[in-house]
RODO-2510 file (C-alpha; in nm, 4 decimals, decimal comma):
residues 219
     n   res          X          Y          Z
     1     x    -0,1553     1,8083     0,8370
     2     x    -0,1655     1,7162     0,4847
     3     x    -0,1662     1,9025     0,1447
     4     x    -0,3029     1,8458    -0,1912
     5     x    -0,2386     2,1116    -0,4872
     6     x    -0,3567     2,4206    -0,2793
     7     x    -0,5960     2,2561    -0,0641
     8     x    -0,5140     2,2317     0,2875
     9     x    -0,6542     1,9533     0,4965
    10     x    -0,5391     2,0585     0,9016
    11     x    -0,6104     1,8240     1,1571
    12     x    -0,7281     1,8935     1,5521
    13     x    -0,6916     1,7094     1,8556
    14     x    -1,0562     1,6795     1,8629
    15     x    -1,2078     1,3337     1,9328
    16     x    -1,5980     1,4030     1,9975
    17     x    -1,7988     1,4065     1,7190
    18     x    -1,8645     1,7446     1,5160
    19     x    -2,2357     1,7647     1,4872
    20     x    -2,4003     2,0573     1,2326
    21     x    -2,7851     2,1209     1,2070
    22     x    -2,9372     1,9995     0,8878
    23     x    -3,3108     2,0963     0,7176
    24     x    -3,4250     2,1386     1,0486
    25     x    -3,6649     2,4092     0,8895
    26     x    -3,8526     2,2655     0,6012
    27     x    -4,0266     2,3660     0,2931
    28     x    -4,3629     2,5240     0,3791
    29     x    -4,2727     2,6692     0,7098
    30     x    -4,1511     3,0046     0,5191
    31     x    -4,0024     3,2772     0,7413
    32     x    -3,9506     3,6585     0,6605
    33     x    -3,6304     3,8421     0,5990
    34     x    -3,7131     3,9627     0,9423
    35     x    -3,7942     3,6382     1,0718
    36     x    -3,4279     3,4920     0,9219
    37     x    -3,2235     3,8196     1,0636
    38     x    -3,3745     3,8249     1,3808
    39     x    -3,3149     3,4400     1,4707
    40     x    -2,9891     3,3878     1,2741
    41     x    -2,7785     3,7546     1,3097
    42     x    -2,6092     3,6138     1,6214
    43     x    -2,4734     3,3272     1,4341
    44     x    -2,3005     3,5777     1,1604
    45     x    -1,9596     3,7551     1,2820
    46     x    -1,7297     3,9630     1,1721
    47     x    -1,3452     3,8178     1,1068
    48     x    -1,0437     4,0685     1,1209
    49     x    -0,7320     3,9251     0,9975
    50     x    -0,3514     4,0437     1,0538
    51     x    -0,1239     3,9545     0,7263
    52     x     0,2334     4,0308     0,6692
    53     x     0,1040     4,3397     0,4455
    54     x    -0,1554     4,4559     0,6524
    55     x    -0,5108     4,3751     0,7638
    56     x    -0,8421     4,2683     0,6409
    57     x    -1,2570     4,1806     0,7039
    58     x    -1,4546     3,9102     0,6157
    59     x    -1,7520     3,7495     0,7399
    60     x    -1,8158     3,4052     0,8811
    61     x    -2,1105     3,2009     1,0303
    62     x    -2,1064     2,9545     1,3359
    63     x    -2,2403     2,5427     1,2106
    64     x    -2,1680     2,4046     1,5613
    65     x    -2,2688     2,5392     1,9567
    66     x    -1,8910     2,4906     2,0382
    67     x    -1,7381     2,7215     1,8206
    68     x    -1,7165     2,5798     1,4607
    69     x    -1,6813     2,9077     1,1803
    70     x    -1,6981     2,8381     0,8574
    71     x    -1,5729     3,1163     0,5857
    72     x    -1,4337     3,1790     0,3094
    73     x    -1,0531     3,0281     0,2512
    74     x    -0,9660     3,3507     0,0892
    75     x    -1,0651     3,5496     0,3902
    76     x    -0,8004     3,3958     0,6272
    77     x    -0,5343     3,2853     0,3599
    78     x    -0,2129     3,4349     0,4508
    79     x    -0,3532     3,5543     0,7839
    80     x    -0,0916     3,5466     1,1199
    81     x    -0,3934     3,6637     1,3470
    82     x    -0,7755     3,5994     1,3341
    83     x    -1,0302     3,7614     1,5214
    84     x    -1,3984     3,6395     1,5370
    85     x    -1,6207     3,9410     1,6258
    86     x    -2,0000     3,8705     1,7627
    87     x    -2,2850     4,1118     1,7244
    88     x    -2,2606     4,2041     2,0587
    89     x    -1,9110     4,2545     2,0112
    90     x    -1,7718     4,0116     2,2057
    91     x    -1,4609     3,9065     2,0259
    92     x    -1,2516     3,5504     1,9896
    93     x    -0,8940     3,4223     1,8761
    94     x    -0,9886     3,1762     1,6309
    95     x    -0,7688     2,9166     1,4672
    96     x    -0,7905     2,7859     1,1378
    97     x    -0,9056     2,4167     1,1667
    98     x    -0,9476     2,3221     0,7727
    99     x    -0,9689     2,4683     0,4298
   100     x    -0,9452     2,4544     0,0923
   101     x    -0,8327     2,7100    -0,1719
   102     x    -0,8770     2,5616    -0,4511
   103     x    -1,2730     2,5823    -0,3369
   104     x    -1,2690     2,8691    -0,1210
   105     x    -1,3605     2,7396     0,1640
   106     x    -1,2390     2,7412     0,5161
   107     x    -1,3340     2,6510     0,8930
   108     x    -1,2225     2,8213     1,1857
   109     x    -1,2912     2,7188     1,5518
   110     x    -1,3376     2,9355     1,8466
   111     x    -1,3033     2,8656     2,2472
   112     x    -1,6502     2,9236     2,3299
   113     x    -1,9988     2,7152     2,3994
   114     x    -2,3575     2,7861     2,3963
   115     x    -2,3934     2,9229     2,0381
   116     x    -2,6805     2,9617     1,8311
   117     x    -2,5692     2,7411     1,5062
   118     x    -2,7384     2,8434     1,1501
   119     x    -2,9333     2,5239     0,9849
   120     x    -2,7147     2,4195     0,6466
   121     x    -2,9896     2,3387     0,3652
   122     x    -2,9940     2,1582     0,0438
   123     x    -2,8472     2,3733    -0,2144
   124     x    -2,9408     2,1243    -0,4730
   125     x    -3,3144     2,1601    -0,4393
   126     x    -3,2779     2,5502    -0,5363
   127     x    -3,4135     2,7358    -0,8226
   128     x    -3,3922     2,9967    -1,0544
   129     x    -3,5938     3,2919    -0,9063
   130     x    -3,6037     3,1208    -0,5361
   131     x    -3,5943     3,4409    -0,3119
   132     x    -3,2587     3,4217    -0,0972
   133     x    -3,1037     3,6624     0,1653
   134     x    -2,7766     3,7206     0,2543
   135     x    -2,6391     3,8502     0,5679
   136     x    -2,2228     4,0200     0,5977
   137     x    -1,9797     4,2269     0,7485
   138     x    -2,0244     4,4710     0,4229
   139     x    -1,7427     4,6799     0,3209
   140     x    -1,5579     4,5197     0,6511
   141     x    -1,7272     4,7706     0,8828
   142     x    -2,0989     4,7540     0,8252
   143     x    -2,1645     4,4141     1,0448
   144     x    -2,5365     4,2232     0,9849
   145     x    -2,6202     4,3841     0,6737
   146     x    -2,8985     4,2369     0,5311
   147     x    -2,9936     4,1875     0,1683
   148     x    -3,2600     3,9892     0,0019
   149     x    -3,2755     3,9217    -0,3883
   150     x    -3,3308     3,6060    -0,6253
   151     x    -3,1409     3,2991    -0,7274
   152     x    -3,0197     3,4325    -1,0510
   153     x    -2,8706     3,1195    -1,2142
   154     x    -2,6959     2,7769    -1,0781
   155     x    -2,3931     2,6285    -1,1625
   156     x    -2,1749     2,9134    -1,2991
   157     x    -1,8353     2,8562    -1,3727
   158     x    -1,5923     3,1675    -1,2739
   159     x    -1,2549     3,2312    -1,2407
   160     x    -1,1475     3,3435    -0,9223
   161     x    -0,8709     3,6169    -0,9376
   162     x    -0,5904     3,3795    -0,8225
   163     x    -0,7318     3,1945    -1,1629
   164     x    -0,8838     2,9308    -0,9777
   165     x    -1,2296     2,7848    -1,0884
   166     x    -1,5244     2,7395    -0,8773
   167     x    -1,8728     2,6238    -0,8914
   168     x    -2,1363     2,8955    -0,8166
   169     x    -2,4425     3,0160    -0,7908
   170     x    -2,5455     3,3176    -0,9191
   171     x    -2,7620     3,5677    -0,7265
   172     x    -2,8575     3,9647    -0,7082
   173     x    -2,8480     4,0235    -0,3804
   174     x    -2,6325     4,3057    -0,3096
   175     x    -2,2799     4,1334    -0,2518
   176     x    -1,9727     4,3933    -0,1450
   177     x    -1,6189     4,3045    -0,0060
   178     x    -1,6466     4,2294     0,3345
   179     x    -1,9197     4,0067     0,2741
   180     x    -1,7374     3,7194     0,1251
   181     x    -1,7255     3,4058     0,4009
   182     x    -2,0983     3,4903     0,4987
   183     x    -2,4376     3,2625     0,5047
   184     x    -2,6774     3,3422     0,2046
   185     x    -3,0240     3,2076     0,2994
   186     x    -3,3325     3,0301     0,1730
   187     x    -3,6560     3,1776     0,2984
   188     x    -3,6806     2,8531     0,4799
   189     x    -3,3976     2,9455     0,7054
   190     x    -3,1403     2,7144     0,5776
   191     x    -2,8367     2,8240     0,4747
   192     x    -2,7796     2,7462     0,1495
   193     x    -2,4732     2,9429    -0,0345
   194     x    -2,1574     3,0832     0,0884
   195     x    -2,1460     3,4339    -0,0541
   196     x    -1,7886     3,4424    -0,1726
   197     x    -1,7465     3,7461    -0,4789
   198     x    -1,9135     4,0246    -0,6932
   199     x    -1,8834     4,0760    -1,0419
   200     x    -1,5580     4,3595    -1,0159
   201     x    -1,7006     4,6331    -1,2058
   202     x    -1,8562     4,9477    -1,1286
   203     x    -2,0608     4,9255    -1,4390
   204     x    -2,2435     4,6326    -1,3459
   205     x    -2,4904     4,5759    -1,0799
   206     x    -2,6753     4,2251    -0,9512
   207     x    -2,4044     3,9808    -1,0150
   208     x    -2,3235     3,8196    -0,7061
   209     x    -2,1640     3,4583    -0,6337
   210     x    -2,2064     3,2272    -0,3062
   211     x    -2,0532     2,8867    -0,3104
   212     x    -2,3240     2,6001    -0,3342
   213     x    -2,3808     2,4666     0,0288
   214     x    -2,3430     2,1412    -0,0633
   215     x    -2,0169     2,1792    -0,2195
   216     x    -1,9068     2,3158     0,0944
   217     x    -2,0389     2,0188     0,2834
   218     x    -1,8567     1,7564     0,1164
   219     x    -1,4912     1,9528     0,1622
***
């Protein structure tokens, strides 16, 4: 393995290549919410993870048949167990493959075959006011909630609590804990944002974060 600052670059004894689905769906063949849950809810799962103090949910979404999870890094960071959870609750060990902190991203892979992979998009052809869905393990224990809103802004600049800064895009679609790791969707199908943080006040409503697909992509 090899470091850099907090980033965390782990290597497998994997020699195939890892293929992901690309913009297989494309602009003009628009699906509904329903259309988007119902063919891409089995690709969304739940992750429970064991720490030294304790426990804790996330959500994560499968980019390869074989297994490949990719969440959030601060989902699994710190973790000494991680469980992958399907909607028919048929449950994993997963190991963590690859991440980065400093970006808040992470991949996990899975001993299992035959899964339905979500399509990654384009994040840079989004904008403001697109329509975008999101789909999470909200609150830890509410698995394939669904929530639809708009692309509020694009290219935000927040500070992370462990003071880290990330690129994001801004959205209203309901966002709670539990739902940070999980896919946030074009109406094309694509994934296109990791949903990764909520503005933390009870005050405030609509201000909701995902991590640029693209960004992901090249980490």
């Amino acid at each position: 393995s090899t470091a850099s600052g907090t980033s965390t670059v782990l290597e497998s004894d994997r020699t195939a290549t890892t293929n992901v689905q690309t913009q297989k769906v494309q602009a003009g063949d628009a699906m509904s919410v329903a259309d988007i849950y119902n063919t891409y809810s089995n690709s969304v799962v739940c992750i429970q993870v064991s720490t030294s103090n304790g426990t804790g949910a996330g959500t994560g979404f499968v980019i390869t048949e074989d297994g490949y999870i990719v969440t959030c890094y601060h989902v699994i960071d710190g973790a000494t167990d991680i469980a992958v959870t399907f909607p028919d609750s048929t449950s994993y060990a997963a190991t963590l493959v690859g991440g980065d902190a400093d970006n808040d991203v992470a991949v996990l892979k899975i001993d299992a075959s035959g899964l339905t992979p979500v399509v990654l998009g384009d994040s840079a052809q989004l904008e403001v006011g697109d329509t975008v869905t999101a789909i999470g393990n909200a609150l830890g224990t509410l698995a394939n909630t669904t929530t639809t809103g708009v692309v509020s802004a694009l290219d935000r600049a927040i500070t992370m609590s462990d003071g880290s800064v990330i690129n994001v895009l801004q959205t209203d679609c309901t966002i709670n804990s539990g739902n940070s790791g999980g896919p946030l969707f074009d109406m094309n199908g694509n994934v296109i944002g990791i949903t990764t943080a909520k503005y933390a006040s009870d005050e405030i409503e609509g201000l909701g974060f995902a991590i640029p697909i693209n960004d992901a992509m090249e980490i």
